[in-house]
C-alpha positions as CSV (number, residue, x, y, z in Angstrom):
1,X,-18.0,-5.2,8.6
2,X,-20.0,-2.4,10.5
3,X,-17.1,-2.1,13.1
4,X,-14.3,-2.1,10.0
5,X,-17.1,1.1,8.6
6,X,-16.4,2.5,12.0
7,X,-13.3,2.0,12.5
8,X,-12.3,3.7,8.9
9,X,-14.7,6.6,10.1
10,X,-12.2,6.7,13.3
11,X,-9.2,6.6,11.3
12,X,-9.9,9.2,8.8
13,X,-11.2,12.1,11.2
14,X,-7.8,10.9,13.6
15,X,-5.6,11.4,10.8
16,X,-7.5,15.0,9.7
17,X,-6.8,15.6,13.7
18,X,-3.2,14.6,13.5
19,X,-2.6,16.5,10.3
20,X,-3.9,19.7,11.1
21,X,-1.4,19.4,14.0
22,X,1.6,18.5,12.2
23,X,1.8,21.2,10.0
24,X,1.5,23.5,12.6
25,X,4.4,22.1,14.3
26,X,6.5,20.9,11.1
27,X,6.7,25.0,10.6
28,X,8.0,25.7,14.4
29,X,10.6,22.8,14.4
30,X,11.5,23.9,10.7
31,X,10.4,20.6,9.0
32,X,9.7,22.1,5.8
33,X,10.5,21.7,1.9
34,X,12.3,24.7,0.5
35,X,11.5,25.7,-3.7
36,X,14.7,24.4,-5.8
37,X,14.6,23.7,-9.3
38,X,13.3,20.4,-9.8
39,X,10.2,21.2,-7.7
40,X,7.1,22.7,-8.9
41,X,5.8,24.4,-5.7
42,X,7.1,27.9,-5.2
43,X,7.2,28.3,-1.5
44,X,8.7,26.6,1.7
45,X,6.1,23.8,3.0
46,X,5.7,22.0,5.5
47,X,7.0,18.4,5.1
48,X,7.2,15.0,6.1
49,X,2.7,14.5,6.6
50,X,3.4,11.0,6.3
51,X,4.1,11.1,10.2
52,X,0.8,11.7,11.2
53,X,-0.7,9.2,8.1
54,X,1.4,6.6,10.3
55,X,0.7,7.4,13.7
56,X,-3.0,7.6,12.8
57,X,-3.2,4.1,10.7
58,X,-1.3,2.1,13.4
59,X,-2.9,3.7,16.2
60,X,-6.4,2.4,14.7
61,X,-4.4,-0.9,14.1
62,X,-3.3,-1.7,17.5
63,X,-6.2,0.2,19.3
64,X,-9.4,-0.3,17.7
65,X,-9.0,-3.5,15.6
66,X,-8.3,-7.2,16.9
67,X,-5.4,-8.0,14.2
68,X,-3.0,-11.0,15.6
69,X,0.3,-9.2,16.6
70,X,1.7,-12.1,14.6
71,X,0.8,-10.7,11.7
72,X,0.4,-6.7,12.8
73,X,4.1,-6.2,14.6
74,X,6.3,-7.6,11.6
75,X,4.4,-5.1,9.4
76,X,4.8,-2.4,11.8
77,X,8.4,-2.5,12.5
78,X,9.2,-3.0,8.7
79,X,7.2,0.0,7.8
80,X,9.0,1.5,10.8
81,X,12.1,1.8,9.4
82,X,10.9,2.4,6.0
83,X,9.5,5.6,7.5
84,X,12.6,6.3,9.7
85,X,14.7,5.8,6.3
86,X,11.9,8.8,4.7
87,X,12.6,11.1,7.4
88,X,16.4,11.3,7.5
89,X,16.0,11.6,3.6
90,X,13.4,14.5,3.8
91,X,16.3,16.4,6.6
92,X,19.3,15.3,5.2
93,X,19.3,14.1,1.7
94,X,20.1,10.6,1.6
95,X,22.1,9.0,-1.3
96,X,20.0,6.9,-3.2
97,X,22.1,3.8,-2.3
98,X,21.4,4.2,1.5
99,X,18.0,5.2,0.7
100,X,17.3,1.5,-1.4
101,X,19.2,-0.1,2.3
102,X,16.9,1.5,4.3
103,X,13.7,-0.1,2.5
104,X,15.5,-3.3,1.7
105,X,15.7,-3.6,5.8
106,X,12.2,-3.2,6.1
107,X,11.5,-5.8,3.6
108,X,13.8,-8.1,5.0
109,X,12.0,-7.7,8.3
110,X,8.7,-8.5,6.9
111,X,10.4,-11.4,5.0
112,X,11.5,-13.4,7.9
113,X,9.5,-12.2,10.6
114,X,6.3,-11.8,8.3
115,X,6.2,-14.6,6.1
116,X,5.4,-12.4,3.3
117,X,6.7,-13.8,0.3
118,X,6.3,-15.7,-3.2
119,X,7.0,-18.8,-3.2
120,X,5.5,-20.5,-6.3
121,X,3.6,-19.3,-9.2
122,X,0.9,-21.3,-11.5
123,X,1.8,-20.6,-15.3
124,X,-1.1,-21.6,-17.8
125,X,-0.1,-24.9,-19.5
126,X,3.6,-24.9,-18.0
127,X,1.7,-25.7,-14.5
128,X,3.3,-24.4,-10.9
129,X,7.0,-23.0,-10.7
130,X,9.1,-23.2,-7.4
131,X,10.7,-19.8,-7.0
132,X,12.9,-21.9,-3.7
133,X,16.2,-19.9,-3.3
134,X,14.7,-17.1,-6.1
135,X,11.7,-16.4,-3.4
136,X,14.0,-13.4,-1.2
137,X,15.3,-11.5,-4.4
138,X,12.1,-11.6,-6.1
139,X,10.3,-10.5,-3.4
140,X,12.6,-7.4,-2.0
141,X,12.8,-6.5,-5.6
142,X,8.9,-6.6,-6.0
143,X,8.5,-4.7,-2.8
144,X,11.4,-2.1,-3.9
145,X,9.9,-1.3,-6.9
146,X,6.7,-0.4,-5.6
147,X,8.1,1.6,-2.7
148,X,10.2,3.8,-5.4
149,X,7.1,4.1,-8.0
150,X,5.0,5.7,-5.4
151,X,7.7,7.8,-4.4
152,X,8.5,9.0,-7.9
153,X,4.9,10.6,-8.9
154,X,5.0,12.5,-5.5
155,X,5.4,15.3,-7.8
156,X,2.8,17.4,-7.5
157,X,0.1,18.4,-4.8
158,X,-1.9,15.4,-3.3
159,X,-0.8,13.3,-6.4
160,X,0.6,10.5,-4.9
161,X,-2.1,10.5,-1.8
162,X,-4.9,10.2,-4.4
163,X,-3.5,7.6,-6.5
164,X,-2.5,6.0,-3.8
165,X,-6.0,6.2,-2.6
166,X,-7.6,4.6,-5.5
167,X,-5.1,1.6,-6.0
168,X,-5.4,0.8,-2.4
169,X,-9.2,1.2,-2.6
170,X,-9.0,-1.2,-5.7
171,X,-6.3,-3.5,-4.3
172,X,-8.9,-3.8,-1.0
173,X,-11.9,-4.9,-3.0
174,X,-10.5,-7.4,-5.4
175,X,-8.5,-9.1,-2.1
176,X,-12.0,-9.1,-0.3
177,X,-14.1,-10.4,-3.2
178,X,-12.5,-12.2,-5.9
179,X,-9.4,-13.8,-4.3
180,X,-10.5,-15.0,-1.7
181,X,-7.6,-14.2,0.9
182,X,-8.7,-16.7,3.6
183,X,-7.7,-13.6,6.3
184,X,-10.0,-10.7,5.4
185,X,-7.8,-8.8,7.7
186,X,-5.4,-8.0,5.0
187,X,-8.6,-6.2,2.8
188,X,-9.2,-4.3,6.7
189,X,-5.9,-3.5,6.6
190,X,-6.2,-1.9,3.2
191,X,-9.0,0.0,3.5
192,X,-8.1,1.6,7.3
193,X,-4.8,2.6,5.6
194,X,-7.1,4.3,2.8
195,X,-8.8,6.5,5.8
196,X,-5.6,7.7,7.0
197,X,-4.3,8.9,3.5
198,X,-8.2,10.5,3.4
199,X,-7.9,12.4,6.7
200,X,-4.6,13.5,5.4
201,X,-5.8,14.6,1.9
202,X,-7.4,17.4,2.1
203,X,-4.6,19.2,3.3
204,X,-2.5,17.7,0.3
205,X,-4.4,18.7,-2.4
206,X,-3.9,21.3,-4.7
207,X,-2.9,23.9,-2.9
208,X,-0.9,21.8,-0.9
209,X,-0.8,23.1,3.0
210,X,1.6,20.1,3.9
211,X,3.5,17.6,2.0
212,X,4.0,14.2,2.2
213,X,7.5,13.7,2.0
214,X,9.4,10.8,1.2
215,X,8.6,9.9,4.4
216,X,5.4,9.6,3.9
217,X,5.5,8.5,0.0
218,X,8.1,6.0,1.3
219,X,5.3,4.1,3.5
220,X,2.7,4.3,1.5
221,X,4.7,2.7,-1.2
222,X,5.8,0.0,1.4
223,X,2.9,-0.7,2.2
224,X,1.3,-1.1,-1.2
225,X,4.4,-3.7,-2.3
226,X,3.7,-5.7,0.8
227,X,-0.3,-5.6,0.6
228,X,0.3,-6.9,-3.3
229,X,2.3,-9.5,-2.0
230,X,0.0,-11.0,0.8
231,X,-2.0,-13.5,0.2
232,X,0.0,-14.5,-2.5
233,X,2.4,-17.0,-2.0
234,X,0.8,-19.4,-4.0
235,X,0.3,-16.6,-6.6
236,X,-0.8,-17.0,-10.5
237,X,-0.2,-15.1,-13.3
238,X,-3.3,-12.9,-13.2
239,X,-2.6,-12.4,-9.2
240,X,0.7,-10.7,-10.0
241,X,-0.4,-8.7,-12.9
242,X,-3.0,-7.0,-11.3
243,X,-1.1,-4.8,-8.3
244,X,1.0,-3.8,-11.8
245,X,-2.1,-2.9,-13.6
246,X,-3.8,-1.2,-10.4
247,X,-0.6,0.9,-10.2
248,X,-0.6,1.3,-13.7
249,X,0.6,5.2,-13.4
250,X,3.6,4.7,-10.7
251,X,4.8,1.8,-12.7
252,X,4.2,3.3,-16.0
253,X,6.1,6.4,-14.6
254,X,9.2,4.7,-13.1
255,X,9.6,2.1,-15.8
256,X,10.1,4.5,-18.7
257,X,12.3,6.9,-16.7
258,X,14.7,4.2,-16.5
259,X,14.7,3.8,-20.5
260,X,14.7,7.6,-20.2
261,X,18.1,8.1,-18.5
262,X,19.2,5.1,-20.3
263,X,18.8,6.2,-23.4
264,X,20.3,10.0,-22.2
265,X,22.8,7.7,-21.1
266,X,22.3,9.2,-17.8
267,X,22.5,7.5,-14.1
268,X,18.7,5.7,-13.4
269,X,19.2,7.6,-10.3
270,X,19.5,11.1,-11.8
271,X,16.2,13.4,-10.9
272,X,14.8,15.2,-13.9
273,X,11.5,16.8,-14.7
274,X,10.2,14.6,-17.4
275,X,7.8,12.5,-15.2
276,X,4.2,12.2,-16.1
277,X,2.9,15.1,-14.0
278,X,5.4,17.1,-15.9
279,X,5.1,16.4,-19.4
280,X,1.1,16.5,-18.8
281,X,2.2,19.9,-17.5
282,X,4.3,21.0,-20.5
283,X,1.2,20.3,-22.9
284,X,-0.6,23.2,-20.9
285,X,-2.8,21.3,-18.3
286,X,-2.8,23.7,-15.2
287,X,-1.4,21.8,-11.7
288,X,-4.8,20.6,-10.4
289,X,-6.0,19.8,-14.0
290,X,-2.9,17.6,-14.1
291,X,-4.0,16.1,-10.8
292,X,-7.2,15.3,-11.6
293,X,-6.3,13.8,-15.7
294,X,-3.8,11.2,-13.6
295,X,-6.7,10.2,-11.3
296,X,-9.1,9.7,-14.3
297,X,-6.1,7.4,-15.5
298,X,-5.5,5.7,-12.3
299,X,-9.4,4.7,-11.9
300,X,-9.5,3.3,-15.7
301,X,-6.4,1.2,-14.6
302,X,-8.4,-0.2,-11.6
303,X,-11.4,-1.1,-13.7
304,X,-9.5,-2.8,-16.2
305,X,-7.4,-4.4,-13.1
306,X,-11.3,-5.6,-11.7
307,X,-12.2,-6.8,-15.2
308,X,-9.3,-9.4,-15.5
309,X,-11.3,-10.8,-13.0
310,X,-14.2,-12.0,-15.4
311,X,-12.1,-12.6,-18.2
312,X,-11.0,-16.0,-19.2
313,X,-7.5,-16.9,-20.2
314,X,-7.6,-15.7,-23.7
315,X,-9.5,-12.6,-22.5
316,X,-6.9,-11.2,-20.1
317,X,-4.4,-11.7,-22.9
318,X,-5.9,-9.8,-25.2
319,X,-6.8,-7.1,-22.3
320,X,-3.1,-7.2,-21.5
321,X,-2.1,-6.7,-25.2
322,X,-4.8,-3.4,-25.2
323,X,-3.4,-2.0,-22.3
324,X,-0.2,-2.1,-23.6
325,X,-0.8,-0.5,-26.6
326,X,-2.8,2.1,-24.3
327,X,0.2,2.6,-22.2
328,X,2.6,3.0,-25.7
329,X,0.3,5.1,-27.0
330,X,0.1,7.6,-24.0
331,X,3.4,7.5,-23.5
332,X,4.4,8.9,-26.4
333,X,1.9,11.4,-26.7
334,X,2.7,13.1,-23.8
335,X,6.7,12.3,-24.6
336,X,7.2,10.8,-21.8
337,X,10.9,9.0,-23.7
338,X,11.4,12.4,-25.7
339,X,9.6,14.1,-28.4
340,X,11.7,12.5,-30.8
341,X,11.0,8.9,-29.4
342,X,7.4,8.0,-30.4
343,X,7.6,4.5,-32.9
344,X,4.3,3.4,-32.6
345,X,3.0,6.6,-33.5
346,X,5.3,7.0,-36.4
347,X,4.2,3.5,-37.5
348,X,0.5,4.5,-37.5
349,X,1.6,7.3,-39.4
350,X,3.3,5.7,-42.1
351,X,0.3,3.3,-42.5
352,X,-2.1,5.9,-42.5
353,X,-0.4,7.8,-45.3
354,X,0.0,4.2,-47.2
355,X,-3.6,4.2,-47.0
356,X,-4.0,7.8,-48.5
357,X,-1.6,7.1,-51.5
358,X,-3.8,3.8,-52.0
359,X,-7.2,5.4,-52.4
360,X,-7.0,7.4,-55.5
361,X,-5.9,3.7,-57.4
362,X,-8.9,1.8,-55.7
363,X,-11.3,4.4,-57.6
């Protein structure tokens, strides 16, 4: 573990390296992000960081750390042409149909060349379910899903990086600890992909001095789908619930947009600025404040993500009934649906004011 400590060390001061460089040269070859409407930054930034997260996480990969190419090159070319499919997006604007191809590739590759994939799950009580021909939708859908929640709370500056940060972080420690993954390499690979997203940070963070991109949003959320997913393909119910509740604020964020623009009867693909950075925004948070609120989220996710791990059966349940009341509750407080959307609320209201009328008949 002293050489994985090192070798994170490595990885993080690389990426910082490799960072610091690519902006400078983003600006000359005109890789940048102009200001339009839907953005919040006000300036042309450089774009498209991910590059050197990349180069610096699979350098320490292939260089530094004795991973089986067997498992290492599947990975690599996957993520590959997720991050290819990022950088044609970031210069020219991909429609959101070629955009999906590109990371459904990548997950093919990893599917078949990989042998990442869920095969069978163990249900309390109804006992182990053979997901056979299911096994390939399920998982590119699992993996796409992932890929597009990171890359919808890229909103703001170093937003998705951080979160990223901690769910990996989190994600890392339960694989290494509590489900016993028989490779520990996976929990490595985790963790030296958190030092490349923390040599990158700095320069991310509010104020931003380089972006991530979709390119580099795109990866990161690649990686996170296939990392939840390895290890797993004799998965229970708890195992799959936890990478949802680790990336409790991506998922939470992408999963009510789509009832969003369903219920504005608008196109799930159709950009707006009703996310979770911006409604947080709209309620007066400043844009670091707004940053740092979603982090404080993102951590209590990933201790109620470690605690399902000491809970018994009936224990997660109730913890999963608590964090979606949580979640309900939130959501609508920050009108993340619409300001005229909020049932549970108006529910506690109309209880609470039953209780009012009641208390003058009790005396």
């Amino acid at each position: 573990m002293f050489l994985v400590f090192l070798v994170c060390i490595a990885t993080t001061v690389l990426s910082f390296i490799l960072t610091y460089v690519y902006k400078i040269v983003a600006v000359k070859l005109n890789f940048v992000d102009v200001p339009e409407a839907r953005r919040v930054h006000s300036k042309v930034m450089p774009t498209m960081g991910g590059i050197a997260v990349f180069i610096a996480y699979y350098l320490s990969l292939f260089v530094l750390l004795p991973i089986p190419d067997e498992q290492l090159l599947p990975v690599f070319i996957g993520s590959l042409v997720v991050l290819l499919t990022g950088i044609i997006d970031d210069r020219k604007n991909l429609t959101p149909i070629l955009k999906v191809l590109g990371i459904l590739v990548g997950a093919l590759l990893v599917y078949f060349y990989g042998d990442i994939s869920l095969e069978t799950m163990t249900l309390p009580i109804v006992g182990t379910l053979e997901f056979g021909s299911w096994s390939l939708p399920f998982t590119l859908l699992w993996i796409l899903g992932f890929t597009n929640a990171v890359n919808l709370i890229d909103g703001l500056d170093g937003l998705a990086s951080g979160v990223s940060m901690i769910a990996l972080t989190t994600m890392g420690v339960i694989g290494f600890i509590f489900l016993t993954i028989q490779e520990v390499s996976v929990s490595i690979m985790i963790f030296v992909l958190v030092a490349a997203i923390a040599g990158f940070w700095p320069f991310n963070f509010q104020p931003a001095s380089v972006f991530l991109g979709d390119t580099g949003a795109l990866f990161i959320g690649f990686m996170i789908g296939i990392f939840s997913l390895q290890g797993l393909k004799n998965a229970t119910l708890i195992s799959l619930v936890l990478p949802v509740v680790i990336l409790g604020i991506p998922v939470t964020d992408t999963l009510f947009a789509m009832i969003r623009r369903k219920m504005n009867r608008q196109s799930i693909s159709v950009a707006d600025k009703n996310h979770i950075h911006h409604r947080l925004m709209s309620l007066g948070l400043s844009h670091r404040q707004t940053v740092m609120a979603i982090y404080l989220v993102s951590l209590i996710f990933s201790i109620i993500a470690l605690l399902y791990n000491f809970s018994t059966l009936w224990g997660s349940i109730l913890l999963t009934i608590f964090v979606l009341i949580g979640v309900e509750l939130f959501v609508e407080i920050i009108g993340l649906v619409g300001s005229d959307r909020r049932p549970l609320l108006k529910a506690l209201r109309q209880f609470g004011n039953q209780l009012n009328k009641k208390k003058p008949d009790d005396k």
